[in-house]
FIZADO-177571 format. One record per residue (C-alpha): residue number from 0; chain; x, y, z. Coordinates in pm, whole numbers. Layout:
N
<NUM,"A",<X,Y,Z>> ...
END
This chain:
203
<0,"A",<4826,605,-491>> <1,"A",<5035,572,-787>> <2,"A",<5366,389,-813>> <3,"A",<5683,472,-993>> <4,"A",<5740,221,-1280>> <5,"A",<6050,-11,-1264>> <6,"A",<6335,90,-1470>> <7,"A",<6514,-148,-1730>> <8,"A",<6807,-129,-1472>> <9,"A",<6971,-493,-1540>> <10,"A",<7191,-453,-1247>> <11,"A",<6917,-376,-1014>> <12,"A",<6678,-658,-1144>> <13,"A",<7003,-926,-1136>> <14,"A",<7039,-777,-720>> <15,"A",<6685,-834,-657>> <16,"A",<6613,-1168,-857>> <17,"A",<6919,-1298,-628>> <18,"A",<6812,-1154,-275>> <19,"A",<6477,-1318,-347>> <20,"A",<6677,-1634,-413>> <21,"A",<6873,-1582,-91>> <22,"A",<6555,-1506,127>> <23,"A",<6422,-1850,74>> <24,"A",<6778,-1999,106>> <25,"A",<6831,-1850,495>> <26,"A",<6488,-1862,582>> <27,"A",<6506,-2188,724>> <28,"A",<6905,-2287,869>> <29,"A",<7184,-2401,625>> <30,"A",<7332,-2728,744>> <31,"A",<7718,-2641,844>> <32,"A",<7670,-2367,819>> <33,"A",<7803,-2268,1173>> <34,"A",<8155,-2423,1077>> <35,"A",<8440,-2269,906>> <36,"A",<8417,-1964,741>> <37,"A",<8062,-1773,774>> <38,"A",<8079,-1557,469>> <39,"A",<8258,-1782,226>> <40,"A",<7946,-2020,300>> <41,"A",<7702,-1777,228>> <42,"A",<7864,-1677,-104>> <43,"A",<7857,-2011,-199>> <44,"A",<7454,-2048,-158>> <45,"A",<7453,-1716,-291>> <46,"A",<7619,-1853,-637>> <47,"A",<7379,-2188,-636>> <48,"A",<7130,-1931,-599>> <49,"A",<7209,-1728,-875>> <50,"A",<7284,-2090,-1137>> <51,"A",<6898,-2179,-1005>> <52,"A",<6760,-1888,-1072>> <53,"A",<6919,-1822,-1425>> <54,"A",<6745,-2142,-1501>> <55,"A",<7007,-2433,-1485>> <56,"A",<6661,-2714,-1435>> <57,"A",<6636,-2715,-1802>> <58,"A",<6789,-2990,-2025>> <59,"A",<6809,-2750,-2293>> <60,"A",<6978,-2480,-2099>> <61,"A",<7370,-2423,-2090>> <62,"A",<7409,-2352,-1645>> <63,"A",<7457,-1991,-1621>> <64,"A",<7350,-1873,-1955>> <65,"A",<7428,-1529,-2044>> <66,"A",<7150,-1457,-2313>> <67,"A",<6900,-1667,-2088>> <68,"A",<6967,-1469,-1812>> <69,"A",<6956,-1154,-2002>> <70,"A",<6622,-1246,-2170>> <71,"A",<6470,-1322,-1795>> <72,"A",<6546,-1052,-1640>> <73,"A",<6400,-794,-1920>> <74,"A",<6065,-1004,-1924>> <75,"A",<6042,-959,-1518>> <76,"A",<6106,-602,-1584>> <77,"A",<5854,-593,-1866>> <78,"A",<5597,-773,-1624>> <79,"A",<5682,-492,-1315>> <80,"A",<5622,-209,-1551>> <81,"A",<5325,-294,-1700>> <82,"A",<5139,-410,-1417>> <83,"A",<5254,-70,-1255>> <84,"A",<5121,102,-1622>> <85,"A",<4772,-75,-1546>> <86,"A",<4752,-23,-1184>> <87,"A",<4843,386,-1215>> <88,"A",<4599,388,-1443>> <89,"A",<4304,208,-1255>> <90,"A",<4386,449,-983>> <91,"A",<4378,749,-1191>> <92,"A",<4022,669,-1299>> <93,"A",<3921,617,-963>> <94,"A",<4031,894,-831>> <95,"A",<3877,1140,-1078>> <96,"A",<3551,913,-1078>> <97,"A",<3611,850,-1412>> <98,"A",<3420,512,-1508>> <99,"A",<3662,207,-1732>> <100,"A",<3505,37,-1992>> <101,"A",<3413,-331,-1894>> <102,"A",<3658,-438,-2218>> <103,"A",<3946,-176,-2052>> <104,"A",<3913,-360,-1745>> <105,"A",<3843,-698,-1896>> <106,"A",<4211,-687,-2093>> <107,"A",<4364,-514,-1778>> <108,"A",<4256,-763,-1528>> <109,"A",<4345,-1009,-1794>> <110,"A",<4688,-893,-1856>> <111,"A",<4778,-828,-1458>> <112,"A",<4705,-1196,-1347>> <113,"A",<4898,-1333,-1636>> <114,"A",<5225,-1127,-1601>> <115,"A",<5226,-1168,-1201>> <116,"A",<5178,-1508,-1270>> <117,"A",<5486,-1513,-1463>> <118,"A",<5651,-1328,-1186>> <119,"A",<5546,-1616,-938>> <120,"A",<5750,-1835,-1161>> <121,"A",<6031,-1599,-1217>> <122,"A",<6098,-1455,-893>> <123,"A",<6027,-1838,-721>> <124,"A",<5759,-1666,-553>> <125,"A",<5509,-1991,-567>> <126,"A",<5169,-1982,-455>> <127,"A",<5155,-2042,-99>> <128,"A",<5089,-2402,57>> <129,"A",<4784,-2246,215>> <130,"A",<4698,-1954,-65>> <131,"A",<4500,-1684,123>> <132,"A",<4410,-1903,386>> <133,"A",<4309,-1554,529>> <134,"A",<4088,-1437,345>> <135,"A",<4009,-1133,500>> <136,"A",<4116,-918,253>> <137,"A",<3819,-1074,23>> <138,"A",<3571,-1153,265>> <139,"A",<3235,-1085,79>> <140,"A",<3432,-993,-248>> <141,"A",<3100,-1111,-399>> <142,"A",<2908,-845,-263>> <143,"A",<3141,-572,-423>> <144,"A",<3069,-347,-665>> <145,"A",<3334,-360,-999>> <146,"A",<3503,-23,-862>> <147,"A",<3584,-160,-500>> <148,"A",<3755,-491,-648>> <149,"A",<3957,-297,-851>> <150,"A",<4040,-93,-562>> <151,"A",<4127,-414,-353>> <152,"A",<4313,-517,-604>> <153,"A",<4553,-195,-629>> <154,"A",<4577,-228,-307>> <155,"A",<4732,-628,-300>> <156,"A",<4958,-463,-592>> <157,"A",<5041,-182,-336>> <158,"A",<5138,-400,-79>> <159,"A",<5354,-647,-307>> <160,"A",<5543,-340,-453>> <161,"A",<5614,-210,-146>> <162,"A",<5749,-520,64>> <163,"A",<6089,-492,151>> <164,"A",<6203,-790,1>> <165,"A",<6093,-645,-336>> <166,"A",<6122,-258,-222>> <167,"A",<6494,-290,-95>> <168,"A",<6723,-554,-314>> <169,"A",<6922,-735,-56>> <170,"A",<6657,-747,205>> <171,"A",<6662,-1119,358>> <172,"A",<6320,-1160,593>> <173,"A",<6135,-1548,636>> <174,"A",<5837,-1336,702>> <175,"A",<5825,-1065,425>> <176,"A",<5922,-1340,190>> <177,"A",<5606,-1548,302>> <178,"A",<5400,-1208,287>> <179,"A",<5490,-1132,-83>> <180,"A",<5430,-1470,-223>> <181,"A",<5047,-1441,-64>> <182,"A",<5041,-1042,-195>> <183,"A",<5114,-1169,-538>> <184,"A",<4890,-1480,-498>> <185,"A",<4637,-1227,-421>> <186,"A",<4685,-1020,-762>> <187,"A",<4707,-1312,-956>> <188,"A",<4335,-1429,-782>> <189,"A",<4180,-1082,-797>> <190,"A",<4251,-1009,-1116>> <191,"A",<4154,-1326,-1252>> <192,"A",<3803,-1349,-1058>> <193,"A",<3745,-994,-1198>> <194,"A",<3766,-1114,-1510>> <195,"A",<3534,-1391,-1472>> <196,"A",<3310,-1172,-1350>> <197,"A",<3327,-940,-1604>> <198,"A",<3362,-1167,-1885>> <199,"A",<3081,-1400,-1746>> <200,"A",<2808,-1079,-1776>> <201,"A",<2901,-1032,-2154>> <202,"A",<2736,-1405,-2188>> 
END
């Protein structure tokens, strides 16, 4: 199924950037939290968030930086679209039985892992502790014909899309959170071992 492609909304991508922020901030309890004044506590995680995530580790970044922020949030919109681009695509050929060229899905395998790789950075969505632990999802991936990885993989891209952590800005959920970082982990695996694959038979 094919997915809308993500607007260059700013707003939208500063709400979501932050509620992923604030999903890994409550998913585990906030230490006085319980005293004083609830919601004044929460906005103040909220802002650390929001400094952390506009990329205050850097020596050579001013905390907070406009322009940085600015220039962050248009690559992670870049990143959604084209993956989206690729992935409507892939299932448009699929659909219609249409064969890809091995170089089409060579550069588009290429291109997926390294943007949601850049997302795992960007949205502080790491690779899980245990990555894809279970594996069922890619049990006997080896066995698979080019056509049904491809189809796994829109699939992982499916699911990551349509979490509601990522689906729904604002959306706090421990669990969700843990199931997009291993979604994404997944895209960033497929796509890569795809890849390989293909690149490996060109040899």
């Amino acid at each position: 199924m094919e997915l809308n492609t993500v607007k260059g909304n700013v707003r939208w991508l500063s709400i979501f950037m932050l509620s992923i922020g604030c999903s890994i901030v409550f998913s585990a309890p906030i230490a006085g939290q319980t005293g004083g004044d609830p919601a004044k506590a929460r906005m103040q995680e909220m802002d650390r968030r929001e400094l952390q995530l506009s990329g205050t580790g850097r020596d050579n970044a001013r905390p907070n930086d406009p322009r940085r922020s600015q220039a962050m949030m248009e690559q992670v919109s870049e990143d959604f679209q084209r993956i989206l681009i690729l992935h409507n695509e892939i299932v448009r050929a699929v659909a219609a039985n249409r064969s890809l060229s091995d170089q089409f899905i060579s550069n588009a395998t290429g291109e997926i892992r390294k943007r949601s790789a850049r997302l795992q950075s960007s949205l502080k969505l790491p690779k899980p502790e245990h990555a894809l632990e279970n594996r069922g999802t890619v049990t006997n991936r080896k066995e698979m014909q080019t056509k049904d990885e491809l189809i796994l993989l829109c699939k992982q891209i499916e699911s990551f899309v349509r979490n509601p952590i990522i689906d729904k800005p604002g959306t706090i959920d421990a669990e969700q959170l843990g199931k997009a970082r291993k979604d994404l982990q997944s895209v960033v695996e497929l796509s890569e071992a795809i890849k390989k694959h293909l690149d490996k038979q060109k040899l």
